[in-house]
C-alpha positions in Angstrom: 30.6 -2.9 -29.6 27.1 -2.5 -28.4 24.6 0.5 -28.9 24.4 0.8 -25.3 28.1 1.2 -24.5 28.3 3.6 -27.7 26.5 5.9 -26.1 27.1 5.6 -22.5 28.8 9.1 -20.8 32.7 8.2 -21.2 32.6 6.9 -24.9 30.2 10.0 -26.0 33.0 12.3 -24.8 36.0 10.2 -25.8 34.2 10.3 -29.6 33.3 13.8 -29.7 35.4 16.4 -32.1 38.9 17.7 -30.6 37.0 21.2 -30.6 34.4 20.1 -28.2 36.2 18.0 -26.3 38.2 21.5 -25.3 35.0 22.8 -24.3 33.6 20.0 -22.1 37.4 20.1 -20.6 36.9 24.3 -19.9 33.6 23.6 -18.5 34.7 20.9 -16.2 37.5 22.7 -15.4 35.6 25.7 -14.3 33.3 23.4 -12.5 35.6 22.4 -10.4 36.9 25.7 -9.9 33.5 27.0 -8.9 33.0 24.2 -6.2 36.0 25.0 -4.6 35.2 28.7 -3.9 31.4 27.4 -3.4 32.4 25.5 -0.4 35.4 27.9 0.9 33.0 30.5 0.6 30.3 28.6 2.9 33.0 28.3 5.2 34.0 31.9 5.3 30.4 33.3 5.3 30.0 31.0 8.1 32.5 32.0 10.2 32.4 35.3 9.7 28.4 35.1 11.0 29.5 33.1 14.1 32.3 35.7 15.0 29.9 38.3 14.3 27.4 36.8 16.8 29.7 36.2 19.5 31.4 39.7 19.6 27.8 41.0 19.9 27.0 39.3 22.6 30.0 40.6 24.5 29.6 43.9 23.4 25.8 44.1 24.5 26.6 42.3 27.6 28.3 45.4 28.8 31.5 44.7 28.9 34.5 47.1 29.5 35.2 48.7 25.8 38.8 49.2 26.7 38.9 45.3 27.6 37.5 44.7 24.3 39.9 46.7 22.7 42.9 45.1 24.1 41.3 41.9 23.3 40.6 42.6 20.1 44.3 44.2 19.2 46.2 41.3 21.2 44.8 38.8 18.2 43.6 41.1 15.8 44.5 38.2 12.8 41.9 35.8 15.0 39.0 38.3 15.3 35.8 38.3 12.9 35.0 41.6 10.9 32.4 43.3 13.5 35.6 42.9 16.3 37.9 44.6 13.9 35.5 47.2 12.9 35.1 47.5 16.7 39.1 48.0 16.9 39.6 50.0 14.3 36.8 52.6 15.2 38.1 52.7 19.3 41.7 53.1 18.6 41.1 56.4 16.2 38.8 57.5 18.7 41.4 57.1 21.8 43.6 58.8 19.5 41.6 62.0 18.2 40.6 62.3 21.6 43.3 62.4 23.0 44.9 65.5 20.8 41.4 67.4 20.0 38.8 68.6 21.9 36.6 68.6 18.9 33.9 66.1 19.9 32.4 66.6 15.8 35.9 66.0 14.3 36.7 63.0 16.9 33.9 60.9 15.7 33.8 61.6 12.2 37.7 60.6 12.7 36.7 57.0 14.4 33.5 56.5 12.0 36.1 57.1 8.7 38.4 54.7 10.1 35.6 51.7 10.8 33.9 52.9 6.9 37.8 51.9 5.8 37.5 48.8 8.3 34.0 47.9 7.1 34.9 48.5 3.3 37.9 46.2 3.4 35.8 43.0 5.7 32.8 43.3 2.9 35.3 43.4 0.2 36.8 39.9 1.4 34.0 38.9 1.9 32.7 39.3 -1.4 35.9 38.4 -3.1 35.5 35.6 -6.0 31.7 35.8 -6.1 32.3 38.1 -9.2 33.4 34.2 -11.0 30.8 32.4 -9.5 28.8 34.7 -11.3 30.5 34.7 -14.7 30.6 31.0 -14.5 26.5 30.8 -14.0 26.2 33.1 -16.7 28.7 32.0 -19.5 28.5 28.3 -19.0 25.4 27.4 -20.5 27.2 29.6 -23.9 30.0 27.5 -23.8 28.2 24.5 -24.2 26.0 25.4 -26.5 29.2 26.4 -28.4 30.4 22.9 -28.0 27.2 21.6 -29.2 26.4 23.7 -31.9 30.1 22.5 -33.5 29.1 18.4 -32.8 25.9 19.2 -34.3 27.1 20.6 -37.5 29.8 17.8 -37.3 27.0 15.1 -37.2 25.3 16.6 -39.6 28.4 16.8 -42.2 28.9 13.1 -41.5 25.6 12.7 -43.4 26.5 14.3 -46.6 27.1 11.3 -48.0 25.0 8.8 -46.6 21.9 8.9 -49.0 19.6 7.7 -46.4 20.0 8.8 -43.0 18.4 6.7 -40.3 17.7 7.5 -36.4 20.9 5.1 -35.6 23.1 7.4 -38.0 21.8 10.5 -36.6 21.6 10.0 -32.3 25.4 8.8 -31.7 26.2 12.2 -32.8 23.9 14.4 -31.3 23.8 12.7 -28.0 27.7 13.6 -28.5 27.2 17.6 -29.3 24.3 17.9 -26.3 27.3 16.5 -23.8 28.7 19.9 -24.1 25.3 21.4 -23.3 24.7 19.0 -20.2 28.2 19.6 -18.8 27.7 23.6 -19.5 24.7 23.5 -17.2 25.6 21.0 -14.5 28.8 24.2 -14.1 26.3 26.9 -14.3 23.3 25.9 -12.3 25.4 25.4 -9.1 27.8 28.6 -9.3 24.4 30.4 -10.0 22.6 28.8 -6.9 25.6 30.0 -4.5 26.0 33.7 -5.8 22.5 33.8 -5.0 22.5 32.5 -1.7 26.2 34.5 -0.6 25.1 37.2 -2.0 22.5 37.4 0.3 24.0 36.2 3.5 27.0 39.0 2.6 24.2 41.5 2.4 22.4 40.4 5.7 26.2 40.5 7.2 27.5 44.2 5.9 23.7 45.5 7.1 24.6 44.3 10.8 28.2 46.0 10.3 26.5 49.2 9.2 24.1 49.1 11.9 27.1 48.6 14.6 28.7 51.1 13.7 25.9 53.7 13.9 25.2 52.5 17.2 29.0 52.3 17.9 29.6 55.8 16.7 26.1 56.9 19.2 28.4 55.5 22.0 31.3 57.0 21.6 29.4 60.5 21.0 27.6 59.9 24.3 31.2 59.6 26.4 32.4 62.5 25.6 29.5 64.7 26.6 
């Protein structure tokens, strides 16, 4: 067997102790993991910016808000966040206003219900980017667990070997820094995307926010 295919990728891993073998398997396996929700995560963030966008647009464009709101409860399952923010707000307020005449209480009623509305859309939204997270941060400590081990493992393979030569000593550390490379291609990646949802979920729930203060303005105005 050559040097070369000793220590290509595949026969590094398939020679590495049981014990770090488990920890390049955990790390791949959250890898994997971490993609998964990385791209379902693009997905959602991006459709939940394109629904966003397009309710706007009918909203602003002056549309009827009792067409909107039958729109929006016909297929409320199919609407984006801002839509059923928009629902929830407009169906408290037809209700309160209906049974009070106390314009404070009727919009402090319909701005409660779209806070409960808002709180639940950002919550999805957010949902999993708490393991992205955990898998940026802990990675890199898992392999340098695995490595650590293969180190001392290389090491102990020397004990008896009275001279110890660069071709004794690199089959096994190439084997423990595996761990350390498979730790960080996980981490770097799951780090990368928290970042970047983290702050398209922050530019989203700001345009929420600011909908429903002007939402809330609306409603305050039409019953004057």
């Amino acid at each position: 067997m050559t040097a070369s295919h000793d220590l290509s990728f595949i026969s590094l891993i398939s020679q590495a102790s049981v014990l770090a073998q488990l920890v390049m398997l955990l790390l791949a396996t959250l890898s994997v993991v971490s993609w998964y929700w990385i791209f379902r995560k693009w997905f959602q963030i991006r459709a939940a910016r394109a629904e966003t966008d397009a309710f706007e647009r009918d909203f602003w464009s002056g549309a009827d808000l009792n067409k909107l709101f039958e729109s929006a409860s016909s297929s409320r399952h199919q609407t984006g966040g801002m839509e059923r923010i928009f629902e929830s707000g407009y169906r408290e307020f037809s209700k309160l206003r209906t049974k009070s005449h106390d314009t404070s209480a009727t919009i402090d009623g319909s701005r409660r219900a779209m806070r409960a509305t808002y709180q639940r859309e950002v919550d999805d939204l957010e949902a999993h980017l708490a393991f992205l997270a955990s898998v940026g941060s802990v990675s890199p400590y898992i392999g340098l667990l695995g490595t650590v081990w293969g180190i001392m493992n290389a090491f102990r393979g020397l004990s008896n070997v009275s001279v110890a030569t660069l071709n004794q000593v690199a089959p096994g550390i190439a084997e423990a820094l595996v761990a350390t490379a498979i730790g960080l291609f996980a981490a770097i990646p799951a780090v990368v995307a928290y970042n970047r949802f983290a702050h398209d979920i922050d530019r989203i729930s700001i345009r929420f926010e600011s909908f429903m203060e002007e939402f809330s303005n609306i409603l305050q105005r039409s019953l004057r």
